[in-house]
N, CA, C and O of each residue as an XYZ file, in Angstrom:
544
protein
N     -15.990      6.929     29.024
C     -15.927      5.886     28.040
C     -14.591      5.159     28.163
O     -13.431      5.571     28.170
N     -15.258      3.656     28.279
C     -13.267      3.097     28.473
C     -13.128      2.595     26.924
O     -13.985      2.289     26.094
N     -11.572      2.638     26.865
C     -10.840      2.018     25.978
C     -10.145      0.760     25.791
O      -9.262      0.309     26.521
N     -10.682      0.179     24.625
C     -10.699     -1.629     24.550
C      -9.018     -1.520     24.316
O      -8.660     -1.316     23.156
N      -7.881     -1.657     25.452
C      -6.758     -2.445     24.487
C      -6.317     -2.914     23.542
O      -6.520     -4.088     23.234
N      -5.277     -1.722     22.543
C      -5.564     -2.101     21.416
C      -5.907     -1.471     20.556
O      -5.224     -1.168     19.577
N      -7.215     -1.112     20.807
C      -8.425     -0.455     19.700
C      -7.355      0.957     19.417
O      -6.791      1.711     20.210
N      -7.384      0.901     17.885
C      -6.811      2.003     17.261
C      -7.614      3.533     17.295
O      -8.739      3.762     16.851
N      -7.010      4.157     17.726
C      -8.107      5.767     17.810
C      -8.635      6.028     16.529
O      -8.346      5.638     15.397
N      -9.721      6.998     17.129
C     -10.368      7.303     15.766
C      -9.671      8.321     14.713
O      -9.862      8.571     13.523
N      -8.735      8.813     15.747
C      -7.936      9.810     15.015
C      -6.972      9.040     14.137
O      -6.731      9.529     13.033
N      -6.250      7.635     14.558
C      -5.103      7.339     13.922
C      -6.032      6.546     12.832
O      -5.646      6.482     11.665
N      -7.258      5.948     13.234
C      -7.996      5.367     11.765
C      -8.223      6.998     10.734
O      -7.706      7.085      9.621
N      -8.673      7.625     11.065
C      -8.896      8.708     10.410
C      -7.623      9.336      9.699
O      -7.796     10.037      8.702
N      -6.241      9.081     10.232
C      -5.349      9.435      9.415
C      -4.620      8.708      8.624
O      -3.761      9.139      7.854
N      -4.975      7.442      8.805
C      -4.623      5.854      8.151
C      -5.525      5.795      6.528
O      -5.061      5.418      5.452
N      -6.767      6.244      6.786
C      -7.545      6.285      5.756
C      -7.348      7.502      4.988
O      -7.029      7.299      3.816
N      -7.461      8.758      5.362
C      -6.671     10.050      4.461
C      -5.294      9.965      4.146
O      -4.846     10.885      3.462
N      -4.662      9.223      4.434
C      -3.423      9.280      3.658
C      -3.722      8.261      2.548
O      -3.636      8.447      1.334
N      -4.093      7.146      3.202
C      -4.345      6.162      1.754
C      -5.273      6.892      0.472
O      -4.968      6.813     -0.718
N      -6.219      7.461      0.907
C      -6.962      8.110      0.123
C      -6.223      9.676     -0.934
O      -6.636     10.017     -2.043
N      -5.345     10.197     -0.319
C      -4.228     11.721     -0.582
C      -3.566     10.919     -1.397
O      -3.590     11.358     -2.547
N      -2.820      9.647     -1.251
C      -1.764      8.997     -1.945
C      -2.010      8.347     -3.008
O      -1.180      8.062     -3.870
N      -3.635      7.965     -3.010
C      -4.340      6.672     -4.203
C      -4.380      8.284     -4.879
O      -3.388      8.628     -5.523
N      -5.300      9.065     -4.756
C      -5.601     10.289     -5.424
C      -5.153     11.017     -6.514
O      -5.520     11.124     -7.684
N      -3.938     11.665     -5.586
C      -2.963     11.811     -6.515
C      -2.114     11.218     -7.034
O      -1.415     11.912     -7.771
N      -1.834     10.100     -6.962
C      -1.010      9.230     -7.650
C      -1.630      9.097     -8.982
O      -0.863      8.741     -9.877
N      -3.224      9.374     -9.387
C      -4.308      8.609    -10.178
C      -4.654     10.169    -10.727
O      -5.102     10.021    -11.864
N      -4.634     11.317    -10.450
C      -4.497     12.806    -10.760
C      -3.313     12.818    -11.483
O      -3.315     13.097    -12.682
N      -2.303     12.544    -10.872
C      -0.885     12.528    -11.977
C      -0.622     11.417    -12.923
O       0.311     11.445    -13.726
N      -1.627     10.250    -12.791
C      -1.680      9.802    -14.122
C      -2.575     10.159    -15.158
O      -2.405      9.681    -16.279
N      -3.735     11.127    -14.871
C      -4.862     11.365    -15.894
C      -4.275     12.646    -16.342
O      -5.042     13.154    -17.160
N      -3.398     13.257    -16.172
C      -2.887     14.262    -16.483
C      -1.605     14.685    -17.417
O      -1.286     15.665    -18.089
N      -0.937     13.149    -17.024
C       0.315     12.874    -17.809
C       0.114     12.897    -19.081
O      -0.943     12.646    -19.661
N       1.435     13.290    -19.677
C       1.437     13.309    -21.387
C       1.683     11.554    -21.558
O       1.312     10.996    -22.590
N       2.182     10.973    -20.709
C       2.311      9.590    -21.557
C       1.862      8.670    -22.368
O       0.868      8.282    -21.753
N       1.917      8.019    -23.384
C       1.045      6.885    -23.839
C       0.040      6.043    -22.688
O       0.015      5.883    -21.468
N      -0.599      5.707    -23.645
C      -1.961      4.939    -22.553
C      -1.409      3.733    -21.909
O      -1.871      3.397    -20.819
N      -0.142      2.807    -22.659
C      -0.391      1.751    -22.137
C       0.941      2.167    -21.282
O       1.130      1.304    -20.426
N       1.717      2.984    -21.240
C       2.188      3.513    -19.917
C       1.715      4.012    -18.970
O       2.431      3.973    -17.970
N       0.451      4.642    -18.839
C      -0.486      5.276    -17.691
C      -1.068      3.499    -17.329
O      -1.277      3.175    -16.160
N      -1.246      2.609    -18.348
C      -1.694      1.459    -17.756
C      -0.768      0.891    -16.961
O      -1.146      0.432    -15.883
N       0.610      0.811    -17.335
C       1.848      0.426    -16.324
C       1.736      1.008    -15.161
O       1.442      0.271    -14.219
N       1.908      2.268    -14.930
C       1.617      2.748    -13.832
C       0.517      2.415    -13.062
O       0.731      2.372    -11.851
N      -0.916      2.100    -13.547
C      -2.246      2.019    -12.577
C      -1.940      0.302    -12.114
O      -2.011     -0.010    -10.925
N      -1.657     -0.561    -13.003
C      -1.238     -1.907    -12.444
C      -0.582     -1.990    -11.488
O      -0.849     -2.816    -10.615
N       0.521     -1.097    -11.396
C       1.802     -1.390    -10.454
C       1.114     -0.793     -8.798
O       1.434     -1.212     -7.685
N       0.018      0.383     -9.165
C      -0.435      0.600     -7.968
C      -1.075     -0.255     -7.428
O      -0.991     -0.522     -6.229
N      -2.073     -1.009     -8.532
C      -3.258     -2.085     -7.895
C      -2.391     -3.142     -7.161
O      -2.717     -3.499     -6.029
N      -1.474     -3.568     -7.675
C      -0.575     -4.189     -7.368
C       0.405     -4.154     -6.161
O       0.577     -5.039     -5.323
N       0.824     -3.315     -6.224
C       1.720     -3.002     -4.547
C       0.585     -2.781     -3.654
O       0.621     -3.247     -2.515
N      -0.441     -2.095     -4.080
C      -1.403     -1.951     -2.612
C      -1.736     -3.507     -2.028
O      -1.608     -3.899     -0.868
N      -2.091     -4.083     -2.926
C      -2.610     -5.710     -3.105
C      -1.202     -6.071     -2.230
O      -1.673     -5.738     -1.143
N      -0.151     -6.402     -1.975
C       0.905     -7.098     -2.296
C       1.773     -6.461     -0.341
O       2.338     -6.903      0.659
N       1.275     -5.233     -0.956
C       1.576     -4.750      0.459
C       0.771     -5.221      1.904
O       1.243     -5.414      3.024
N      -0.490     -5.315      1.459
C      -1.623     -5.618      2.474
C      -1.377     -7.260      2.671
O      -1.156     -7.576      3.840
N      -1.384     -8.412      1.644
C      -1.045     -9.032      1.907
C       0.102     -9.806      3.222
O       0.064    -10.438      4.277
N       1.153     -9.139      2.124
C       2.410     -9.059      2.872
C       2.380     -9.150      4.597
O       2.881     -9.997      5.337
N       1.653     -8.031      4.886
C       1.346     -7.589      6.605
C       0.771     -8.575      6.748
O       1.136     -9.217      7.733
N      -0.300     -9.155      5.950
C      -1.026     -9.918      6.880
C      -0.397    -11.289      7.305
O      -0.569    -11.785      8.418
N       0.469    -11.941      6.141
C       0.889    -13.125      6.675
C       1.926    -12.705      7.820
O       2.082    -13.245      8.915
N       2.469    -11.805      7.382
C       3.932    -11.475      8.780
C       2.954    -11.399      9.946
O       3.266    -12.217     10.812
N       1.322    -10.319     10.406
C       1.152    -10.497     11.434
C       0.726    -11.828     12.001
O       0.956    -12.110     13.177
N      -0.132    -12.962     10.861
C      -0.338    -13.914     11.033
C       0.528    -14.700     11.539
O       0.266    -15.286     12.590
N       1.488    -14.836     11.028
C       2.930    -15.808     11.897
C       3.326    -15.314     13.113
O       3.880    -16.036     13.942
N       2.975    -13.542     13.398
C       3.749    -13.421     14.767
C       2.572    -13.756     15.852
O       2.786    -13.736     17.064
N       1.365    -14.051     15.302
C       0.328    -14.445     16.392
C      -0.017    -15.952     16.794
O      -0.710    -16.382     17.716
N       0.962    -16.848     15.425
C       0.741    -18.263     16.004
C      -0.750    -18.495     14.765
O      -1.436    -19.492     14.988
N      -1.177    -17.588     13.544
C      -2.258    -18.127     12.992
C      -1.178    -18.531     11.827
O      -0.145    -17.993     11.428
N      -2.249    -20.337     11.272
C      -0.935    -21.062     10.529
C      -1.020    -20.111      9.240
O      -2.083    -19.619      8.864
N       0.387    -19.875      8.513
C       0.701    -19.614      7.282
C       1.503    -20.184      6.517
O       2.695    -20.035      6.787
N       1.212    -20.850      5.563
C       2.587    -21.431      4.652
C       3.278    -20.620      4.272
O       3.050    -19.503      3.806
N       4.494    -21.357      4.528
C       5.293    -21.195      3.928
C       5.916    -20.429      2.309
O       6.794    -19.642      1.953
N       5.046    -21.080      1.827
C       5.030    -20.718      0.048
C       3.971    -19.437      0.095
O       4.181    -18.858     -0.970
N       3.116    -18.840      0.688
C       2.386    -17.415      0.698
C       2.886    -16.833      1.484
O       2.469    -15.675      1.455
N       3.951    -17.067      2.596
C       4.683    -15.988      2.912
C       5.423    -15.706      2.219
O       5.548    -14.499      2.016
N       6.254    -16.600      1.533
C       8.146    -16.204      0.434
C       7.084    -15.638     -0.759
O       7.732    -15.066     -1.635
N       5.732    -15.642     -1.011
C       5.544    -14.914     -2.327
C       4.982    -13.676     -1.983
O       4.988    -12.768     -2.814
N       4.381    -13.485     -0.600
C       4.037    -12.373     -0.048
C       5.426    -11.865     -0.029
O       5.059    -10.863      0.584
N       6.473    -11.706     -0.137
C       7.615    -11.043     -0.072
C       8.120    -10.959     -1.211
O       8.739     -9.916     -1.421
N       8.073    -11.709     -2.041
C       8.107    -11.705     -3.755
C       7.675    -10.501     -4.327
O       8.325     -9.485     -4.572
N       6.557    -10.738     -4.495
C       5.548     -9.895     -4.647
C       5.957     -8.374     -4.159
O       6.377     -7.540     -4.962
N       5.840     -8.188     -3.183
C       6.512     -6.724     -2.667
C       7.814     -6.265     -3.358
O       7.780     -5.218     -4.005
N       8.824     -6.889     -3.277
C       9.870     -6.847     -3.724
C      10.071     -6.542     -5.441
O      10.831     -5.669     -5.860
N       9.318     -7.353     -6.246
C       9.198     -7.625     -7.251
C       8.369     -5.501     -7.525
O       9.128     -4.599     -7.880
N       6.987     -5.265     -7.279
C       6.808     -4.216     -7.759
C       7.449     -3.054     -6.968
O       7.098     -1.903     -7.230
N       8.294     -3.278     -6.095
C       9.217     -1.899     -5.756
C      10.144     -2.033     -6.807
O      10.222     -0.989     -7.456
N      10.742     -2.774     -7.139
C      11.949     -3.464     -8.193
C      11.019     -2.432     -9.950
O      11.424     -1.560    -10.719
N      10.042     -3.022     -9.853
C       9.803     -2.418    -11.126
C       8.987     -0.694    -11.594
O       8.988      0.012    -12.603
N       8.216     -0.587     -9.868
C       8.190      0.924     -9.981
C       9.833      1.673    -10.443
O      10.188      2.492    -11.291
N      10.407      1.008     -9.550
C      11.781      1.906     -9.564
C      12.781      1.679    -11.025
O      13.708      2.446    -11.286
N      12.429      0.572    -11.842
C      13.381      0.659    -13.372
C      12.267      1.667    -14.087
O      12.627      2.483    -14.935
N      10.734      1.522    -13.625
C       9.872      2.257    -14.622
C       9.877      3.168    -14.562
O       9.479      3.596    -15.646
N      10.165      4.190    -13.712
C      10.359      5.190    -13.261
C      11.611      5.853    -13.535
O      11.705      7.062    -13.745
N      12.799      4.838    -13.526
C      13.995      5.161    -13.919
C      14.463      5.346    -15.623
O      15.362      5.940    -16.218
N      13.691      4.768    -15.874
C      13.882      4.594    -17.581
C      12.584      5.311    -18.205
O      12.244      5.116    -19.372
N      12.102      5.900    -17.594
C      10.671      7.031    -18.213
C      11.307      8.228    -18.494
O      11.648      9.087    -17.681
N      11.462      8.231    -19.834
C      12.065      9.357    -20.474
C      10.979     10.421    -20.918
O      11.337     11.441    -21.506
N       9.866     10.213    -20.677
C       8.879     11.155    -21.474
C       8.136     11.855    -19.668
O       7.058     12.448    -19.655
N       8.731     11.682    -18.713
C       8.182     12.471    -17.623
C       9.307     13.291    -17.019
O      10.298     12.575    -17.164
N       9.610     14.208    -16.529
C      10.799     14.944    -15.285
C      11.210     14.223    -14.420
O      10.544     13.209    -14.212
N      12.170     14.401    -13.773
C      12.642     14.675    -12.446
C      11.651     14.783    -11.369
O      11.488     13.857    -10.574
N      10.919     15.981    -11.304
C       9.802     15.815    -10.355
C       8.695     15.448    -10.602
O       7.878     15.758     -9.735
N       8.278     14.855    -11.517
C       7.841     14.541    -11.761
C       7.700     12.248    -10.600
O       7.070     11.570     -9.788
N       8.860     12.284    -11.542
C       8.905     11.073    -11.317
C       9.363     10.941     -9.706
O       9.308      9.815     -9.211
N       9.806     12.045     -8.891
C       9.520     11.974     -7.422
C       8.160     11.600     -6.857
O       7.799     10.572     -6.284
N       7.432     12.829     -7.207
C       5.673     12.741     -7.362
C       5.236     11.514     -7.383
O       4.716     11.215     -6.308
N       5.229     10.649     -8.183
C       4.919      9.111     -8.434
C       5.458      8.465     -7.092
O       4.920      7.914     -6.131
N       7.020      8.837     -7.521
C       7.693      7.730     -6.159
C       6.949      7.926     -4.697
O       6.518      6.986     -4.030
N       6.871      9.393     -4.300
C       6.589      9.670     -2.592
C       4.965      9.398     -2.948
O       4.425      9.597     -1.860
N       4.065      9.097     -3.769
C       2.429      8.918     -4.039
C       2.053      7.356     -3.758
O       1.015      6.863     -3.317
N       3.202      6.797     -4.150
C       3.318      5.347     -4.421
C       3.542      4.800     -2.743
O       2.844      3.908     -2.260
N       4.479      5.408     -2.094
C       5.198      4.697     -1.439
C       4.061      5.117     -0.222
O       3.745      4.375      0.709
N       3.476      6.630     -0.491
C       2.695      6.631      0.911
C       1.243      5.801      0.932
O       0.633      5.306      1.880
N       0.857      5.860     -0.871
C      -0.245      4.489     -0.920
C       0.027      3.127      0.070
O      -0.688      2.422      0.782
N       0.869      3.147     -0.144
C       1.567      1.615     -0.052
C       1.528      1.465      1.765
O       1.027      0.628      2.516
N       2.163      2.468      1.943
C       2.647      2.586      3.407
C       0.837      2.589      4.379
O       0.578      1.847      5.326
N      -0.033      3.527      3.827
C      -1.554      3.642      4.319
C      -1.943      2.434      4.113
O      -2.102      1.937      5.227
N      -2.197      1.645      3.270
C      -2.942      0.382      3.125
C      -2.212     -0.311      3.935
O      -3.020     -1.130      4.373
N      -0.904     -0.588      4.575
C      -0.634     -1.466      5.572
C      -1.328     -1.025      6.578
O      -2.019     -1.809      7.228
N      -1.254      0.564      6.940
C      -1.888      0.788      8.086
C      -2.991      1.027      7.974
O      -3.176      1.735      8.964
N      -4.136      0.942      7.353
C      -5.233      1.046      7.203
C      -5.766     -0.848      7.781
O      -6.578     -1.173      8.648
N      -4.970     -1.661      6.939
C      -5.414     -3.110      7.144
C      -5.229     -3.723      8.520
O      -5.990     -4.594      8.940
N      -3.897     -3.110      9.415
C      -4.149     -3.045     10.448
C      -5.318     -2.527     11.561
O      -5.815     -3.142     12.505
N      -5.484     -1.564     11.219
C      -6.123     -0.441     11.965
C      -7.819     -1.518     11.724
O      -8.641     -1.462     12.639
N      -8.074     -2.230     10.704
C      -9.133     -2.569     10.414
C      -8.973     -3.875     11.273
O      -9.994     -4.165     11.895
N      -7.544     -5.008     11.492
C      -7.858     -6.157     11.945
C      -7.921     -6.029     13.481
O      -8.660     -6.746     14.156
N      -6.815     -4.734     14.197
C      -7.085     -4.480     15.697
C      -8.451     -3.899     16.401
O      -8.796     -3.834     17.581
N      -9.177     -3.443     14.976
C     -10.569     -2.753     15.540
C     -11.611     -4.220     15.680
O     -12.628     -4.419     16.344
N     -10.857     -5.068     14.763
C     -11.948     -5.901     14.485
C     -11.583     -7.428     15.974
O     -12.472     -8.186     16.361
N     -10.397     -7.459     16.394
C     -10.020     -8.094     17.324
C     -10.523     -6.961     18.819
O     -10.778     -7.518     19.886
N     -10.580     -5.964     18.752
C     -11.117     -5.174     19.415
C     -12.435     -5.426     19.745
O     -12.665     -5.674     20.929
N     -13.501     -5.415     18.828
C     -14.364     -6.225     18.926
C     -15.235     -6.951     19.603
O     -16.331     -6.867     20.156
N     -13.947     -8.069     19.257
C     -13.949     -9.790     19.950
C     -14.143     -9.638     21.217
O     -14.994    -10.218     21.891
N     -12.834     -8.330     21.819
C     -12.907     -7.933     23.212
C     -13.817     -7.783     24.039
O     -13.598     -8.195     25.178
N     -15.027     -7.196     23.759
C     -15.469     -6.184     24.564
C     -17.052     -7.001     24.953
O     -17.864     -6.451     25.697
């Protein structure tokens, strides 16, 4: 069997998608579990919908510009906004959450960040399979 240039293994899709999935999980386990008020467990589930959203984005206009597909200007500087903006506020919300621990509020941080980190590589892994494709 040959291999299309490119084409992401099934192993690295397979570990692109279990981490996103380990990281959405428990991130969403340690909020149904938390003692916090509701509309703080709601802070928290926004900020995830949100950075995942923001993160995926993000990649896409950066890979879009490094391939020559057009992107404005104004959705790239907010695709970077955007990112910036909910790392900025995981990290005061997190910092000023007096009703969770220490490890607690690690838990969140390393849940968050590996969400975040899988959905880039998941959205990749989905546009090289799908330019892969095109290839063959």
């Amino acid at each position: 069997m040959k291999r299309v240039e490119g084409k992401p293994t099934s192993a690295f899709k397979g570990a692109s998608w279990s981490a996103l999935l380990i990281g959405v999980v428990a991130y969403l386990i340690g909020l149904y579990n938390a003692t916090m008020e509701l509309n703080e467990k709601g802070y928290y589930f926004a900020l995830l919908v949100f950075g995942l959203y923001a993160a995926i984005s993000l990649q896409k206009t950066v890979r879009d510009k490094e391939e020559g597909i057009p992107v404005t200007n104004i959705y790239y500087g907010v695709s970077w906004v955007a990112i910036i903006i909910v790392l900025i506020l995981m990290a005061v919300g997190l910092y000023n959450a007096g009703s969770i621990t220490l490890s607690e509020k690690g838990f969140y941080a390393m849940a968050y960040v590996l969400s975040i980190f899988a959905a880039i590589t998941v959205q990749k892994n989905i546009r090289d399979s799908h330019r892969a494709r095109e290839k063959e």
